[in-house]
C-alpha positions, -999 to +999 in steps of 0.1 A: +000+000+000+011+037-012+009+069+011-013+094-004-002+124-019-017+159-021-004+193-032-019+225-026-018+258-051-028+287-032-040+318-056-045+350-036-079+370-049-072+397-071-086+426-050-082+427-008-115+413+001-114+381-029-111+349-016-079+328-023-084+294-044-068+269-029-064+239-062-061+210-041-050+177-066-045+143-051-053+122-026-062+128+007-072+096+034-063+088+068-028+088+061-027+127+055-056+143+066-047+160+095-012+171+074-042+183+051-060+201+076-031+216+089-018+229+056-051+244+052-048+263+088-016+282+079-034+298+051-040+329+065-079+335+070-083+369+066-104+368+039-126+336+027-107+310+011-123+282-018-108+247-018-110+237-054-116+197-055-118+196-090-084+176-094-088+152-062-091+118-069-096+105-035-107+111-002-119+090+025-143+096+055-105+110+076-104+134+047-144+142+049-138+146+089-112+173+080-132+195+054-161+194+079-133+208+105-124+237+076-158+245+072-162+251+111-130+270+116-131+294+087-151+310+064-147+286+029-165+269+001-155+234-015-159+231-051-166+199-063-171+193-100-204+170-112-175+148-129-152+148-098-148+109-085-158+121-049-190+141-057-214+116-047-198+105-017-197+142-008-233+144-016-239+117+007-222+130+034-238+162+031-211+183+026-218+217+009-201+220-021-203+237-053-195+226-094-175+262-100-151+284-082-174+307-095-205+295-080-182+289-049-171+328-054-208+339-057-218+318-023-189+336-006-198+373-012 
């Protein structure tokens, strides 16, 4: 069995109160989800932040546990495209989500 990998591109918003994108592509499970999670907090949270799903290819109920921590301790919205492997499960779980940054954008202002 493999370690799963993740990377994270943080793109500050174009004007002060923009939130930054945060492209998340990978995979993140039990192995790294708190590494995840903590990545995540050192972002700083001045202004709303959207985690961009739209290149994950994995992510287990550790990884679940840890957006639903996010979503608690900062003001963000998950984008999850309708071909994304882990849209359904996120549906499932009821985890808010959107298809676009830009629908993610528009939920944040």
């Amino acid at each position: 069995m493999t370690e799963a990998g993740y990377t994270l591109t943080v793109t500050p918003g174009d004007v002060d109160d923009a939130p930054a994108v945060v492209a998340v592509t990978g995979e993140i499970d039990i192995t790294n989800a708190s590494d995840f999670a903590g990545s995540v907090e050192e972002i700083p949270s001045t202004r709303p932040t959207i985690l961009d799903f739209s290149d994950v290819r994995y992510l287990d109920s550790a990884g679940f546990a840890a957006l639903s921590d996010i979503l608690a301790a900062r003001k963000a919205a998950i984008v999850i495209p309708v071909s994304s492997p882990v849209r359904r499960a996120a549906a499932l779980m009821s985890l808010p989500h959107h298809a676009t940054v830009d629908a993610a954008r528009d939920a944040l202002a």
